[in-house]
N, C-alpha and C positions, 0 to 999 in steps of 0.2 A: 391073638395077633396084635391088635392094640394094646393091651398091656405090656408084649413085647416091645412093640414099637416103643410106645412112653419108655419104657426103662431105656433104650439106646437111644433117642433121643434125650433123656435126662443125664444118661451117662457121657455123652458129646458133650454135653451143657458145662457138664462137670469138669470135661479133661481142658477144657479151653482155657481156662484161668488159669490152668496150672501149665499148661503147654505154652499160652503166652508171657509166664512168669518164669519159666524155664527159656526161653529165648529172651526173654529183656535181661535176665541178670547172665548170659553167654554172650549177649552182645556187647552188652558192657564190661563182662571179662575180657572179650577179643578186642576191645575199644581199650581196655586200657595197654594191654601188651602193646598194641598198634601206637598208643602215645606216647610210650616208654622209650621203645624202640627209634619212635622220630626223635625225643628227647635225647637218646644216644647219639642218635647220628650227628645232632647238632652240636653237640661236646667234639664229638671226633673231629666232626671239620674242625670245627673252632683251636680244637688243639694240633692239628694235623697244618695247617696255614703256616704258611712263611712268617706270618706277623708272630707266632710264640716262639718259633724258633730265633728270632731277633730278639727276642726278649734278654734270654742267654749269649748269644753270639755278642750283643752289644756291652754288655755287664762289665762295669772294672774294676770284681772283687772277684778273682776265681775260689776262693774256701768259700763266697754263699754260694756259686754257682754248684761247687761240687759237693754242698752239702744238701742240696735241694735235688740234683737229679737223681740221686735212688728212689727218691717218692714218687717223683713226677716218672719215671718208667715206670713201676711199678702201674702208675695210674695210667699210664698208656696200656700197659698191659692186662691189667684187669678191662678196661674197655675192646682191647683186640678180642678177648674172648667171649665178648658177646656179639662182635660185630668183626668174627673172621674173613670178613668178605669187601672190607673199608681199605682200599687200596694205600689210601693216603695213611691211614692212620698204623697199616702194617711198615710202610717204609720209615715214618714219624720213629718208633717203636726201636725197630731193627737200627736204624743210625743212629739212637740216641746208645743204644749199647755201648756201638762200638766206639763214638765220639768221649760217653767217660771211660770206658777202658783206655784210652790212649792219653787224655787228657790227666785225669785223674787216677790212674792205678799203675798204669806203665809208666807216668813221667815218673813219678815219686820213686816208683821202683829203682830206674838208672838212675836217680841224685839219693839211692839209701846207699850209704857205706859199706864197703867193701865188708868190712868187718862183722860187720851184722848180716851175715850171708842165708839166715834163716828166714828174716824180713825180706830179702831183697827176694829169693824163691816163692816164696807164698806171695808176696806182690805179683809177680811172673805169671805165675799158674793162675790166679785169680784172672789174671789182663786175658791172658791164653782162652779161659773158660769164657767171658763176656764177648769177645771177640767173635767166639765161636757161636755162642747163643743169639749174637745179634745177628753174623750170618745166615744162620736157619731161620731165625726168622721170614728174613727177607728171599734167603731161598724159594719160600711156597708161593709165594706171588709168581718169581720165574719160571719155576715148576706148570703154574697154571697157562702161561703164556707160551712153554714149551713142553707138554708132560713128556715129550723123549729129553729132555734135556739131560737128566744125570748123566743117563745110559752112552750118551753120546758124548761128552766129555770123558768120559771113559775111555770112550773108543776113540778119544781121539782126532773125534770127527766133530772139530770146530769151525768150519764155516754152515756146517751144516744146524748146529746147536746155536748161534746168534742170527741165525737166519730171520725167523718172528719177530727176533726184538729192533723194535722200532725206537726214532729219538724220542718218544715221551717214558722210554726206559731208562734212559739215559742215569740219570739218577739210580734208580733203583740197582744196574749193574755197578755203577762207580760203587756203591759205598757195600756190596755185596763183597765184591772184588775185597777191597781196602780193609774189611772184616777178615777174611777168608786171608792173605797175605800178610797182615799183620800178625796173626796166630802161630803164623810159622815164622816169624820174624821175631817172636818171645820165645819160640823154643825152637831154634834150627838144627835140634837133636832128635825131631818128633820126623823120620825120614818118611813115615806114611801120608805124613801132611806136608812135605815137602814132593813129593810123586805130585802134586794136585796145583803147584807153584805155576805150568802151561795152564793149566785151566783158570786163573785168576787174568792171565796176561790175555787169552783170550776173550774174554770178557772186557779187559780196559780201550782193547787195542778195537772193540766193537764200539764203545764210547768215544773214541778217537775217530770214530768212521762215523758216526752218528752226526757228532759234535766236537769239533778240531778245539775248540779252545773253552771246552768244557770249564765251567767253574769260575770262571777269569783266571785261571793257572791252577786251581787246584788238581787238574788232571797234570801236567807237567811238573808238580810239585811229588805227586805221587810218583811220577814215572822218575824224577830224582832219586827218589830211594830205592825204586824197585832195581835197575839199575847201577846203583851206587852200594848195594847192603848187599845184594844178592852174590854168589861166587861165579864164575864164565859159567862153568857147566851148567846152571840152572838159569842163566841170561844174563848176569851181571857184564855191565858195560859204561866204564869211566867214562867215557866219551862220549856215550850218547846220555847219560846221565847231566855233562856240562851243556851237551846243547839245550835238553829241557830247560835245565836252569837258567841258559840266555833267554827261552821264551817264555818261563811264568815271569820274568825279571821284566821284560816287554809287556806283559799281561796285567801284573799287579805288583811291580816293584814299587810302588809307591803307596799300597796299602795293605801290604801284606807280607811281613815277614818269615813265614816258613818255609819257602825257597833256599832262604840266608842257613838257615839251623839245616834244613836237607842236606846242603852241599858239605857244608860242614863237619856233620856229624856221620856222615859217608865216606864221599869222595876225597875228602880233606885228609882224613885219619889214615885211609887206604894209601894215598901216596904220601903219609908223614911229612904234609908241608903245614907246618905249623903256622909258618908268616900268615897263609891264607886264611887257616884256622879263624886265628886271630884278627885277623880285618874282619871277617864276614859276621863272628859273636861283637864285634863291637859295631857295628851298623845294624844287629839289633837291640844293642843295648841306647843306641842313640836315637832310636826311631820313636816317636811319642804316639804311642797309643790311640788318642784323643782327636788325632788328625784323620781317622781314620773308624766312627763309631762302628760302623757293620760286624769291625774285625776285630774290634775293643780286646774282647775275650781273648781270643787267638794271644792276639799283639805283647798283651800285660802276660800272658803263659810264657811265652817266647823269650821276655825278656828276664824273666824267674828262671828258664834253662838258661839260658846265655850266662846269667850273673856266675851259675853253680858251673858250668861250662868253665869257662875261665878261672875259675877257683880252684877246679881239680885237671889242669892242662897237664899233670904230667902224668895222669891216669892214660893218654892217647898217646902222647908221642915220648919217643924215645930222648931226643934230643931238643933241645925247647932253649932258641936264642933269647937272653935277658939282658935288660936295660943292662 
């Protein structure tokens, strides 16, 4: 019985250092996951912050800007996938998509040459594809906010589907929306993504009820095109397209020129009044940049369409009075 005993207590004796040595090196394994993961989070804020996005939006070289943000998504999205659950840094993510898609792959596309019709399509579809990527993104965030939501845009049943979503969504529906509408705005041949054109409006006109003057005019700048590019049957409306434009114009006519190109390059072409045309591309050819750092980026974009605008004016209108 004592010799029993000696051997289980020697054998306790024994498992202790090793039981303790197997808990110090698991605790220091789960110690480190635990500082990686804080490490993470502090990147994602850090990059998730309005202060990086002003980094870019202030910038007045768009080729560094647009040569930089393939990386910098990328490095957004390698971090989403460890930290699916960073609210900030999923919406960061989702808008940067759609913001070079429009910026960088869609502009270039309408200023490629008719001629070169093979460029100008694989730009398209490329714009089409990011558009759509950045959308889904931002999709699962909505999704978790409302899990009926698809099912209910579906059906049709939109006040019921922006019901959950409160004004600290606000964002997150604008640039879901303006992904989602743009996609079918590079290809208005795609009719199964044109069926889903109420469901975008649904969604804006929630940000409209949230926050009336969302953006300083970027919501009204939107409702410009949406409006103004769109045909009746799917809500196109010259008229209320110009009244938006009188209010991002009240909003941020004096630092912000995509209102000017909106009207323009929509409503302008639709009713072939050229004179307008041409006022509105030359008040953003005239508008300096500089006076306005927030929108830098935007502003020096704007004025690179305008130049190429006016250069190909009889690509719009039929008739075009000259000096």
């Amino acid at each position: 019985m004592r010799t029993g005993g000696r051997r289980a207590s020697d054998a306790g004796q024994a498992a202790t250092p090793a039981a303790a040595a197997f808990a110090l090196i698991l605790a220091v394994g789960l110690g480190a996951c635990s500082i990686e993961k804080l490490a993470l989070k502090k990147v994602a804020g850090m990059l998730s912050s309005s202060s990086s996005s002003d980094v870019f939006a202030s910038d007045n070289d768009p080729d560094l800007v647009g040569q930089a943000l393939p990386f910098a998504i990328k490095l957004y999205e390698s971090l989403l996938a460890s930290l699916p659950n960073h609210a900030g840094l999923r919406l960061r993510t989702g808008s940067l998509y759609i913001m070079y898609a429009n910026a960088f792959v869609e502009s270039p596309a309408d200023m490629t040459p008719r001629s070169d019709i093979e460029t100008k399509e694989y730009l398209l579809a490329r714009a089409k594809n990011l558009y759509l990527r950045g959308r889904d993104i931002l999709f699962i965030d909505l999704e978790k906010k409302n899990p009926a939501l698809r099912a209910q845009l579906k059906e049709r049943k939109y006040k019921e589907a922006m019901a959950p979503f409160g004004r600290g969504d606000a964002t997150l529906l604008y640039w879901t929306a303006l992904g989602w509408l743009a996609a079918f705005a590079v290809d208005p041949f795609d009719m199964t993504l044109g069926q889903t054109v109420p469901q975008t409006r649904a969604m804006i006109e929630r940000v409209a009820e949230l926050e009336p003057g969302y953006g300083g005019g970027s919501l009204d700048s939107f409702y410009i095109t949406y409006y103004g590019s769109l045909p009746g049957y799917l809500g196109g409306d010259l008229a209320k397209a110009r009244e938006h434009f009188a209010r991002a114009q009240a909003l941020a006519g004096g630092s912000d020129t995509s209102s000017l190109l909106a009207l323009a390059t929509t409503v302008c072409v639709k009713e072939q009044n050229a004179a307008e045309f041409k006022a509105l591309v030359g008040r953003v050819l005239a508008f300096d940049p500089e006076t306005s750092p927030a929108n830098r980026l935007s502003n020096t974009l704007n004025r690179r369409k305008a130049r190429w605008l006016l250069a190909h004016i009889d690509d719009f209108f039929i008739e075009v009075e000259r000096p």
